[in-house]
C-alpha positions in Angstrom: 137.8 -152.7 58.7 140.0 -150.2 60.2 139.8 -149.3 64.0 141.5 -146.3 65.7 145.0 -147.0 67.3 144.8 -147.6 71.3 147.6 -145.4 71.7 147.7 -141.7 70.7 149.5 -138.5 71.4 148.8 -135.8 73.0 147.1 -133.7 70.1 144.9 -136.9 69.6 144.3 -137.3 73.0 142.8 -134.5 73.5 141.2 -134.4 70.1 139.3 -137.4 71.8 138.6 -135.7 75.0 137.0 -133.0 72.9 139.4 -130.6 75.1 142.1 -128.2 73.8 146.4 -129.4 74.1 146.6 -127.0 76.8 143.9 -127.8 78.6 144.4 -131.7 78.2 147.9 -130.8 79.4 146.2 -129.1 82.6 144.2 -131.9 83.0 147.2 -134.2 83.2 149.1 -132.4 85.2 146.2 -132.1 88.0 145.8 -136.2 88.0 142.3 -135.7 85.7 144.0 -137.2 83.1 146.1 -140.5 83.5 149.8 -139.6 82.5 151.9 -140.7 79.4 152.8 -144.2 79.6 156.3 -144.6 81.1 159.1 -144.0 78.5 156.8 -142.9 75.5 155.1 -139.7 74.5 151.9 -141.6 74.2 148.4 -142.1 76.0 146.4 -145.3 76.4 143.0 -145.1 74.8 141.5 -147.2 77.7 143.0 -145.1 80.3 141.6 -142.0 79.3 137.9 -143.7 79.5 138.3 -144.7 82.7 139.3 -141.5 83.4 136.4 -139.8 81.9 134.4 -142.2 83.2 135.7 -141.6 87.4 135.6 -137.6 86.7 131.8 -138.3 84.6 130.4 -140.6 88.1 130.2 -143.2 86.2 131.5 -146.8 88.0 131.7 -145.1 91.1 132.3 -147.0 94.1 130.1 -145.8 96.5 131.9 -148.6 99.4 134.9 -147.1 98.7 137.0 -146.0 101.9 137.1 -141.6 102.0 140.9 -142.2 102.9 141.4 -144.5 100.5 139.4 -142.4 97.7 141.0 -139.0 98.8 144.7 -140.9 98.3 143.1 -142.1 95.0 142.6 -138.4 93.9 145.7 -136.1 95.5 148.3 -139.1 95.3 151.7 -137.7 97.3 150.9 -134.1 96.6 
């Protein structure tokens, strides 16, 4: 049984995204994406669904704080 590696680069990253480098790059650098984990060149598989799953609606939580939600989404922009 093999099973695909929880952490990739960016190439398979986006490869799992379905998305283009660049525009996985785009998508990182606009918060869609998570970021690298610290000190590596490498994604977290898990990450990247949650990810998807915030931008797709799914797991939303609809109790959650606008504040809260909009410092959630723009960070220290």
């Amino acid at each position: 049984m093999t099973t695909e590696p929880r952490l990739m680069g960016r190439k398979d990253a986006a490869a799992y995204c379905g998305i283009a480098e660049s525009t996985f790059s785009l998508w990182v650098s606009t918060h869609k994406m998570p970021t690298c984990i610290p000190g590596t060149r490498k994604w977290d598989r898990r990450a990247i669904d949650a990810k998807l799953d915030e931008i797709s609606g799914i797991g939303v939580n609809d109790n959650e704080d606008p504040y809260d939600k909009w410092i959630r989404e723009n960070g220290d922009n």
